[in-house]
C-alpha positions in Angstrom: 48.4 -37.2 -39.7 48.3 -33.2 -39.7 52.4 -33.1 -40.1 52.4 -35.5 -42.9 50.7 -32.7 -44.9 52.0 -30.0 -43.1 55.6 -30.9 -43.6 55.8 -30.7 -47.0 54.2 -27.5 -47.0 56.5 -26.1 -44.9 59.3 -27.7 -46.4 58.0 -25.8 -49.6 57.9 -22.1 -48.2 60.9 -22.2 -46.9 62.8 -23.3 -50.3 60.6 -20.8 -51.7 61.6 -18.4 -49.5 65.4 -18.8 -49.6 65.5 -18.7 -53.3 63.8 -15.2 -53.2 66.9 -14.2 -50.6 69.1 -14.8 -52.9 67.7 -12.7 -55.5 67.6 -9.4 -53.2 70.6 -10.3 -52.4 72.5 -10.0 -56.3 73.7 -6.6 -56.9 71.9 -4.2 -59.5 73.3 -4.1 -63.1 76.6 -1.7 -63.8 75.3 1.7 -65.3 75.6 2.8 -68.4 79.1 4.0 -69.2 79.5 7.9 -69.7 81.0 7.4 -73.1 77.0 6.6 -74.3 76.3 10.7 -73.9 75.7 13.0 -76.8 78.6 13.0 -79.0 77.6 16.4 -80.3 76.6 18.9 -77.2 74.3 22.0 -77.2 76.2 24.9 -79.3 77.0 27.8 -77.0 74.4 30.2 -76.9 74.6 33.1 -78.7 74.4 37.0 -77.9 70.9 38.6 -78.3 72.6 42.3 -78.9 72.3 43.1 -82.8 74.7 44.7 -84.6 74.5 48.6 -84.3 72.7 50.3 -87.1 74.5 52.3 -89.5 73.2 56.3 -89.3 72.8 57.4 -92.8 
């Protein structure tokens, strides 16, 4: 009488637990593809040394 409830059960954890096999087992979605960066990068950076001053 125990494996006519049991069975089931069992029968049960192991669909279960084959459909969760097949989810690890699909690969992770594509990244992004580079042409999504920035279209417009940083300007260059620009020199700190002022112009020299003029002696009067």
């Amino acid at each position: 009488m125990r494996i006519r409830y049991l069975l089931p059960l069992v029968g049960l954890l192991a669909l279960t637990a084959c459909k969760d096999e097949k989810k690890a087992e699909t690969p992770p979605p594509p990244p992004p593809p580079a042409g999504t960066a920035p279209a417009n990068p940083a300007p260059p950076a620009t020199t700190t040394n002022p112009a020299p001053a003029n002696k009067p």
